[in-house]
Backbone as a ProteinNet text record, in pm:
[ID]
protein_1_A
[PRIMARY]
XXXXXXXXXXXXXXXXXXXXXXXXXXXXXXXXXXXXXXXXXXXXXXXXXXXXXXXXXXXXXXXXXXXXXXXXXXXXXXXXXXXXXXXXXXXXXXXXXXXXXXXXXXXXXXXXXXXXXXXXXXXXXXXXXXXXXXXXXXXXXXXXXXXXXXXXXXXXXXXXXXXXXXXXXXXXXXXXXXXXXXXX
[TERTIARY]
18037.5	17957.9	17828.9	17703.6	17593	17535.4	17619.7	17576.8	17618	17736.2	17792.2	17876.8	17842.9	17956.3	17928.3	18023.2	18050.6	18138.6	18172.3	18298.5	18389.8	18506.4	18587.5	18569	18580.3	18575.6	18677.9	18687.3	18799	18756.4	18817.5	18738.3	18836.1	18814.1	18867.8	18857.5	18926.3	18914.7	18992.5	18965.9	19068	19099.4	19062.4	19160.1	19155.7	18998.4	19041.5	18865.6	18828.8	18684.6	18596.1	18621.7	18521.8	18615.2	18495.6	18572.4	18639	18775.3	18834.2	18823	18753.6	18690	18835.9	18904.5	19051.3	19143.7	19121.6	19249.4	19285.3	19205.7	19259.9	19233	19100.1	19083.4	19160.1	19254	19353.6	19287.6	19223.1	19193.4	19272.7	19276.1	19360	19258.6	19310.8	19256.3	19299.8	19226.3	19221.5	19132.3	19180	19086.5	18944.7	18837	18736.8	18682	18588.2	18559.7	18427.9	18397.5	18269.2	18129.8	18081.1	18020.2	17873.1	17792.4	17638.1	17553	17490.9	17385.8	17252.5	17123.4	17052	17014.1	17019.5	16982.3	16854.1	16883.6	16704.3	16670.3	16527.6	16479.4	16452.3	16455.6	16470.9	16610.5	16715	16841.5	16872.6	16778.3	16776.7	16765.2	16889.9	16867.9	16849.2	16754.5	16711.4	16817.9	16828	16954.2	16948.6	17022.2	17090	17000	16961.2	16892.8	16993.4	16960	17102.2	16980.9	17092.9	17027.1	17118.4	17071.1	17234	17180.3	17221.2	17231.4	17225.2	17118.7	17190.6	17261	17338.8	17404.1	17303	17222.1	17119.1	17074.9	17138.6	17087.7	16971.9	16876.8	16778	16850.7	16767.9	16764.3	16720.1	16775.8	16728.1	16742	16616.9	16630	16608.4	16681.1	16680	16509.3	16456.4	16291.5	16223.8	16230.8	16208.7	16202.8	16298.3	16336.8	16200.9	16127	16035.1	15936.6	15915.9	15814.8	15889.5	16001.3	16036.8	16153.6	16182.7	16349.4	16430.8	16557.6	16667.4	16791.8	16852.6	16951.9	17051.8	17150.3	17260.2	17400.5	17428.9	17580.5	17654.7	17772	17906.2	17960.3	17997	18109.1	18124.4	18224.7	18368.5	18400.4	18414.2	18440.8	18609.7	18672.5	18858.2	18807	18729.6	18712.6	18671.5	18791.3	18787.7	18655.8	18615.1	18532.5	18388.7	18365.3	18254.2	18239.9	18328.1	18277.1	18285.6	18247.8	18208.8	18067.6	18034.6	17887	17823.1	17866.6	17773	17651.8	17715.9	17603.5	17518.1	17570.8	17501.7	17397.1	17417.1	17304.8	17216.2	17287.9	17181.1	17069.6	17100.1	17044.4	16940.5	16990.4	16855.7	16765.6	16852.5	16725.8	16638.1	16680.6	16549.5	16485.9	16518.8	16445.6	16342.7	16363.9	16300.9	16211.4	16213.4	16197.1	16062.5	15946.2	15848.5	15820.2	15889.7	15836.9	15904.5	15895.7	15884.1	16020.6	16120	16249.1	16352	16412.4	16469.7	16632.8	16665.8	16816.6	16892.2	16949.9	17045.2	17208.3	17277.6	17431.6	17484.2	17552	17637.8	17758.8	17791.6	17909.2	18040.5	18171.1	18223.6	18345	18432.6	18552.2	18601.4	18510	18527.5	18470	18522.4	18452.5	18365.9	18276.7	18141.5	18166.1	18223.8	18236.6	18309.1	18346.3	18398.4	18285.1	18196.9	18105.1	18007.9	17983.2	17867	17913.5	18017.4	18060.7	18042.2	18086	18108.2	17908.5	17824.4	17684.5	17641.8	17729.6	17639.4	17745.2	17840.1	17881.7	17903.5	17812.3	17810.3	17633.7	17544.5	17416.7	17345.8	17333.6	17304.8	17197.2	17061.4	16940.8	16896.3	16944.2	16884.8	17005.4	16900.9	16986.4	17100.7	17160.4	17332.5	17336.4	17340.4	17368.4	17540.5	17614.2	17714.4	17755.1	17836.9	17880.8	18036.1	18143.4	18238.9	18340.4	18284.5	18339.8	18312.7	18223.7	18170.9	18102.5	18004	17988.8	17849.1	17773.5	17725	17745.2	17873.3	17921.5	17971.6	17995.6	18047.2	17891	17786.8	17711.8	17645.9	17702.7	17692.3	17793	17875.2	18023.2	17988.3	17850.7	17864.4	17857.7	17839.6	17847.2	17987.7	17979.4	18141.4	18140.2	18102.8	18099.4	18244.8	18321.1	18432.6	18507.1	18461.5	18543.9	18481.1	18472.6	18467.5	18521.3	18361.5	18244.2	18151.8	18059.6	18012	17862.3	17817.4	17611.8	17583.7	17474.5	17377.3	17231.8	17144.1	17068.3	16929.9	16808.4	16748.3	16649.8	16513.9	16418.3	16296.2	16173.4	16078	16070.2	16094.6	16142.1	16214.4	16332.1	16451.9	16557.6	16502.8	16641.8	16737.7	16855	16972.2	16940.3	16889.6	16900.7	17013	17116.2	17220.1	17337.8	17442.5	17585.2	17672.8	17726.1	17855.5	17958.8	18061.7	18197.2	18229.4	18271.9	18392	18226.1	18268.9	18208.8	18092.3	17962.5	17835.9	17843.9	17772.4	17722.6	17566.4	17575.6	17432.7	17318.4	17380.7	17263.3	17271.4	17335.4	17354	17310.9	17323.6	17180.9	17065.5	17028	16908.8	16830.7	16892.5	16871.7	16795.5	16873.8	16861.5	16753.4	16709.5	16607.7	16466.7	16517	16397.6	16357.4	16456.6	16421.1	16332.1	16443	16318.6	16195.9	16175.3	16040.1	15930.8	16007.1	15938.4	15860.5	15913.8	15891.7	15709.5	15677.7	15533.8	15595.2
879.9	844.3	780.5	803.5	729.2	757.4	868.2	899.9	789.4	726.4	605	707.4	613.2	641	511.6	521	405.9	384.9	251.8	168.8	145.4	130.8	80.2	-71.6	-184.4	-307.5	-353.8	-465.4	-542.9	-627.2	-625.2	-702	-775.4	-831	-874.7	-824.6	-708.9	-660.9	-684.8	-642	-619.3	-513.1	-387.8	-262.7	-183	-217.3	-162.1	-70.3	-17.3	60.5	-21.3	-176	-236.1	-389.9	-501.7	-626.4	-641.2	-677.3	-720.7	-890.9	-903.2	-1033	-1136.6	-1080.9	-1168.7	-1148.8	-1127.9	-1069.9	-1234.4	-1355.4	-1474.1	-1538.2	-1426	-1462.2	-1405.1	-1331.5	-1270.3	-1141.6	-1186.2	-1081.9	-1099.3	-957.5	-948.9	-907	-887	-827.3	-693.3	-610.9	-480.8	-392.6	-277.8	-205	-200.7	-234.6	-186.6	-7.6	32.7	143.6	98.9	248.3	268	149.1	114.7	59.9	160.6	95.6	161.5	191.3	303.6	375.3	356.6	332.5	367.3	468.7	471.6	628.2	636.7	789.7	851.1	800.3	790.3	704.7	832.4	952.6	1027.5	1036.9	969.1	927.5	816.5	734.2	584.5	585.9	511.4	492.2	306.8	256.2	127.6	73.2	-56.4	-172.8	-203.1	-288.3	-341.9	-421.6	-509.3	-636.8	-706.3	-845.2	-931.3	-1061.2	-1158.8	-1317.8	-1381.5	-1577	-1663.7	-1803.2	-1898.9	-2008.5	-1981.3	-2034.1	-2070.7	-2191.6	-2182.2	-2308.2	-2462.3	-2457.5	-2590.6	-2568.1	-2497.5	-2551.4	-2471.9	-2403	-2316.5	-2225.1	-2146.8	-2047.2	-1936	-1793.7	-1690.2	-1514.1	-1475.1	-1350.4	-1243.3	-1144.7	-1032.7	-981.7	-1025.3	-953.2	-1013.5	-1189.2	-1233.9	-1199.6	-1066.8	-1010.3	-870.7	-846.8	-704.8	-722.4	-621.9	-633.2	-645.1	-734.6	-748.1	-675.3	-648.5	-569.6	-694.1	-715.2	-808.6	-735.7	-884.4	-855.4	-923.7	-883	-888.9	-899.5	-1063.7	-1036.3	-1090	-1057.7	-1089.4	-1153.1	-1299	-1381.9	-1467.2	-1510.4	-1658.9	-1750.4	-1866	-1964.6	-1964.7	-1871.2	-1842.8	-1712.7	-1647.7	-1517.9	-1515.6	-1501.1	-1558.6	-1428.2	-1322.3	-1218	-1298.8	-1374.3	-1436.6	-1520.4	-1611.8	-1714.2	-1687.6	-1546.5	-1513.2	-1431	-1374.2	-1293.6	-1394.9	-1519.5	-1588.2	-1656.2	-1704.5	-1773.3	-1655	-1546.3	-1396.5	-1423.1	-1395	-1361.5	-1471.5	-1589.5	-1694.8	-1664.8	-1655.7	-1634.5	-1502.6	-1394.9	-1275.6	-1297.9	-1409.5	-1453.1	-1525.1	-1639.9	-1674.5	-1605.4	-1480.4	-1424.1	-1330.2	-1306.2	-1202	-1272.1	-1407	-1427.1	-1443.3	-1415.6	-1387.3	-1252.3	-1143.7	-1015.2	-977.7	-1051.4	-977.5	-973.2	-1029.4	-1016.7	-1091.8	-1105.3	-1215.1	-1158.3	-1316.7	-1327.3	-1334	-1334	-1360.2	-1344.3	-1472.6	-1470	-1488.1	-1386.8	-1371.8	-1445.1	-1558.7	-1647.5	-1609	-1561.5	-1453.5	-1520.7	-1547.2	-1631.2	-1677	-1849.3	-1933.6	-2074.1	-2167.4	-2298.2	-2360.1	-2422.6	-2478.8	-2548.9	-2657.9	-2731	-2694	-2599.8	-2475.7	-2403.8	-2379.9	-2277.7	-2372.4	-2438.8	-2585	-2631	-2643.5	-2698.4	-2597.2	-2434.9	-2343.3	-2330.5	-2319.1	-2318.4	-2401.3	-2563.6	-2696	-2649.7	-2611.7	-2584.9	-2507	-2386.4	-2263.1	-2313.1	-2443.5	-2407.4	-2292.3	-2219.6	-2153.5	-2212.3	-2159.4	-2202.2	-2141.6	-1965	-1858.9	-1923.7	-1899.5	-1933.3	-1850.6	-1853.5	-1851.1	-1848.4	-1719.9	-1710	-1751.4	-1859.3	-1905.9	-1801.1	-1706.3	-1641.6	-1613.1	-1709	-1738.9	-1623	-1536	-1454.1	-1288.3	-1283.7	-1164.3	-1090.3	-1140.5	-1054.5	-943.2	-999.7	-945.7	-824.5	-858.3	-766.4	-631.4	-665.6	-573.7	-463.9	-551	-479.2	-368.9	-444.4	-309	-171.6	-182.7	-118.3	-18.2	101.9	237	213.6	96.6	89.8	0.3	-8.3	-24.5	-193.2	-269.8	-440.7	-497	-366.5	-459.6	-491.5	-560.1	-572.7	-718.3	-797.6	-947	-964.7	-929.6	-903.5	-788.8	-784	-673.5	-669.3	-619.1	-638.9	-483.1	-559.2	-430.9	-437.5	-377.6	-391.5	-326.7	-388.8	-328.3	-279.8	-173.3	-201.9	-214.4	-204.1	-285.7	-242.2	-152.2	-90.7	-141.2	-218.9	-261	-144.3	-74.8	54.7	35.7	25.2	39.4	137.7	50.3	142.9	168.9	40.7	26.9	-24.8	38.9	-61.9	-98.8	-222	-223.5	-286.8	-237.5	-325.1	-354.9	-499.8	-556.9	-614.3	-688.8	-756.5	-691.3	-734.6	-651.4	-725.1	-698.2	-708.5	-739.4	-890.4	-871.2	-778.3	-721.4	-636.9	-495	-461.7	-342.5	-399.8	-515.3	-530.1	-556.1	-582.5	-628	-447.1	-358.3	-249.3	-213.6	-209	-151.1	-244.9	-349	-415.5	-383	-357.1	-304.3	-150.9	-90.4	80.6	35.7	-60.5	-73.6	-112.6	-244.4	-284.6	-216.1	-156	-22.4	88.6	107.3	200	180.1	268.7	271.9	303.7
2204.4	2089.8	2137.3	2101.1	2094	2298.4	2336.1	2471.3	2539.7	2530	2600.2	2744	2835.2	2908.7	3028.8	3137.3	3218.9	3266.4	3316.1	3351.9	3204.5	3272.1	3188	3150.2	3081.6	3075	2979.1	3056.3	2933.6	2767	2683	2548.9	2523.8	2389	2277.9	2130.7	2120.9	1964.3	1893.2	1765	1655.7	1650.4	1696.4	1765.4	1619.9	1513	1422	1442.7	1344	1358.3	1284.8	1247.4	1191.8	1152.3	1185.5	1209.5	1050.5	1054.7	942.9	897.9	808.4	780.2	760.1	678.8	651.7	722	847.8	962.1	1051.4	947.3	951.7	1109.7	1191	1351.4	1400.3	1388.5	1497	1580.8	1730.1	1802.9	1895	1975.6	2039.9	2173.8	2320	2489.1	2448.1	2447.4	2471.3	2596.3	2649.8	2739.1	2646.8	2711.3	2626.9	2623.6	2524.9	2555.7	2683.3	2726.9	2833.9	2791.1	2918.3	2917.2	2876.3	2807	2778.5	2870.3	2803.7	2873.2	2737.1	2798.3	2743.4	2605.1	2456.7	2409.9	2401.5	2416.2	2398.5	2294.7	2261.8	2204.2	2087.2	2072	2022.1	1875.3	1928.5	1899.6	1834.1	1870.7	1762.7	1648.9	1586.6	1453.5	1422.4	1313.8	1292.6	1302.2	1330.5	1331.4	1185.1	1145.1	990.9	991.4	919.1	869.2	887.2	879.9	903.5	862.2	838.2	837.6	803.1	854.6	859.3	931.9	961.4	984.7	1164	1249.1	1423.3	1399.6	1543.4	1534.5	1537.9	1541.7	1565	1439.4	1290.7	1151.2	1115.3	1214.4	1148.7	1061.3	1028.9	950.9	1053.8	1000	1121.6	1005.8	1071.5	986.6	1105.9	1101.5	1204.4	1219.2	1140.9	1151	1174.4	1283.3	1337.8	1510.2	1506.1	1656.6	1652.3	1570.1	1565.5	1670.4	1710	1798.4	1971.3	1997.6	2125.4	2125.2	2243.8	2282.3	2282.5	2220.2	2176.7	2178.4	2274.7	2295.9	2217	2165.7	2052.2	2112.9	2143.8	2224.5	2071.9	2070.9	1959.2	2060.1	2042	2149.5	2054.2	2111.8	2053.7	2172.7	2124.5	2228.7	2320	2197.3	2217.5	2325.4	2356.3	2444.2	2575.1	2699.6	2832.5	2880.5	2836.6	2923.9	2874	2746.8	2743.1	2818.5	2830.7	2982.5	3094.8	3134.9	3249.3	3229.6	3131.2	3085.9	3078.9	2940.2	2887	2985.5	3145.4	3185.7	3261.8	3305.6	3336.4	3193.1	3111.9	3020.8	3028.3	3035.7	3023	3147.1	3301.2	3395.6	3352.4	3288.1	3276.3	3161.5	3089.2	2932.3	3057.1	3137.9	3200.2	3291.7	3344.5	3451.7	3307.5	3174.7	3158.8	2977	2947.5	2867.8	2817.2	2893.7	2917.4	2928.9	2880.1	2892.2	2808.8	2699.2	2532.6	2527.1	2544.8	2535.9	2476.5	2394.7	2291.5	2330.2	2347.8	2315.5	2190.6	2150.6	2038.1	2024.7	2031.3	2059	1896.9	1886.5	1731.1	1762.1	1718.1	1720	1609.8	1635.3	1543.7	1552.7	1441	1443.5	1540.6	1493.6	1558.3	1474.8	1505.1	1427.8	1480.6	1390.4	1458.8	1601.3	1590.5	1694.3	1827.9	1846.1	1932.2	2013.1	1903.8	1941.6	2021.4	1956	1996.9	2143.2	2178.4	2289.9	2403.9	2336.8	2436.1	2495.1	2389.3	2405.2	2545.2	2472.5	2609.6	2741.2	2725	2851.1	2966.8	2873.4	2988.4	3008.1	2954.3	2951.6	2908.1	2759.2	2673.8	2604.2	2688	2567	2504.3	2440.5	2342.6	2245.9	2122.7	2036.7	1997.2	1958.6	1843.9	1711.1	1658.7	1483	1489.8	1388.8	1323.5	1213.6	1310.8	1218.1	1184.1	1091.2	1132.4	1106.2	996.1	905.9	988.8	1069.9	1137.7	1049.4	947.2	870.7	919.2	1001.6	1084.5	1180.6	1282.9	1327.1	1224.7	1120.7	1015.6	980.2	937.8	935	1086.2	1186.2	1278.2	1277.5	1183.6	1177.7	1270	1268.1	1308	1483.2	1512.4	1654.9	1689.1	1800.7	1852	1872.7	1717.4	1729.7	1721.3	1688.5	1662.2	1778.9	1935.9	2005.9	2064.3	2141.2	2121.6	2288.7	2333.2	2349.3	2352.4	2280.8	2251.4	2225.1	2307.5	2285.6	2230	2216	2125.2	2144.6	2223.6	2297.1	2217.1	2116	2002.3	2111.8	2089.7	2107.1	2088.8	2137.1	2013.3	1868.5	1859.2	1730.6	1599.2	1689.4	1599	1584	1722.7	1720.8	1763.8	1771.6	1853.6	1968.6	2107.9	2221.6	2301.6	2303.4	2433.5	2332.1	2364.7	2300	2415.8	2438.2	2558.2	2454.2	2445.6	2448.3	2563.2	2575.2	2640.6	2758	2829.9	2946.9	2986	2986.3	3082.1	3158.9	3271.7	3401.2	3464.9	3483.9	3465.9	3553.1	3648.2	3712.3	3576.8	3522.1	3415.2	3321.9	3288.2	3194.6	3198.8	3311	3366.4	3350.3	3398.4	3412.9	3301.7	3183.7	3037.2	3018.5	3043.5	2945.3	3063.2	3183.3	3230.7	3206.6	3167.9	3151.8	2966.9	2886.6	2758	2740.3	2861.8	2874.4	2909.6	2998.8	3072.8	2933.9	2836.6	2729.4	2653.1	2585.9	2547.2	2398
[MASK]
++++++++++++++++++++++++++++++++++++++++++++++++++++++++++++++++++++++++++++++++++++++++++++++++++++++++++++++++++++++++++++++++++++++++++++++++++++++++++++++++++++++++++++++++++++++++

C-alpha cells in the first residue's frame, strides 16, 4: 500500500484498520507492517486537517505545519519502541530544525501526566499534541496510524510523503527528510 516496503519492525497496535476510540487503551505488541519509503510525489494525497491542545496548553492547528516538511510521530508513554525512537527523533529535530522542518509528537492513550513526564525524560523539545482519545490518529485512518508507533512524514505541501509503522530509525529518517528537503 502507498509503495511501502522495508524492514520488518515491531509496534504497538490495536490490530484493527483504524484506532478504536472506546477500546478503553487496550493496545497490544504486534509485528509491525514494512517500514516507509518515500511516495512519488505524483501519488500524494493532502493530509487531514487536525487541531487540539499541546501538552504545554497551547493551542495547535495542523496549518500551522504548511509550508515545511513535518514530521508526525503517534507515541504513548505505556509504548517500550517509543523510548527508544523518541530521543532518535529528538537528536534529527535538532540536526535539521533549521531547514524548514517541523516536529510534531501525537500523544495517543495516555494521561496527561504520563505523557508530560515521558516528554522531560527522554528530553523532547518539539512539541506534543494531547491526544488522549486518538482522535487524530483516526483521522489518518487511510494510512497505517493505527499502530503505536507510527509516523507520517508531510511535505511542503501537506502531502502525506512517508508512512512507518512500528519503530524508525534514525538514519531512515534522516534519509526521507533529506530526499523531501531536497524537493522543488
Amino acid at each position: 500500500m502507498l509503495g511501502l516496503a522495508g524492514l520488518l519492525l515491531t509496534g504497538c497496535s490495536t490490530g484493527a484498520s483504524a484506532v478504536d476510540v472506546n477500546n478503553g487503551g487496550e493496545f497490544r505488541f504486534v509485528q509491525g507492517t514494512a517500514a516507509g519509503e518515500v511516495i512519488p510525489a505524483e501519488q500524494r494525497a493532502s493530509a487531514p486537517k487536525f487541531s487540539g491542545t499541546l501538552l504545554d496548553g497551547a493551542d495547535f492547528s495542523s496549518t500551522d505545519l504548511a509550508g515545511d516538511v513535518a514530521v508526525l510521530n503517534f507515541w504513548g508513554s505505556w509504548c517500550a519502541p517509543c523510548r527508544v525512537e523518541s530521543p532518535e527523533f529528538q537528536q534529527v529535530y535538532t540536526e535539521v530544525a533549521d531547514q524548514g522542518v517541523q516536529f510534531l509528537g501525537l500523544n495517543v492513550k495516555d494521561q496527561e501526566q504520563f505523557a508530560d513526564a515521558f516528554v522531560a525524560s527522554k528530553g523532547i523539545t518539539f512539541p506534543s499534541l494531547f491526544d488522549p482519545k486518538g482522535q487524530v490518529a483516526l483521522a489518518f485512518r487511510d494510512y497505517p496510524a493505527d499502530a503505536i508507533p507510527s509516523t507520517i512524514v508531510l511535505d511542503r505541501e501537506s502531502r502525506v510523503a512517508a508512512v512507518y509503522t512500528g519503530e524508525v530509525r534514525r538514519d531512515d529518517l534522516r534519509a526521507v527528510l533529506d530526499q523531501l528537503t531536497g524537493e522543488e
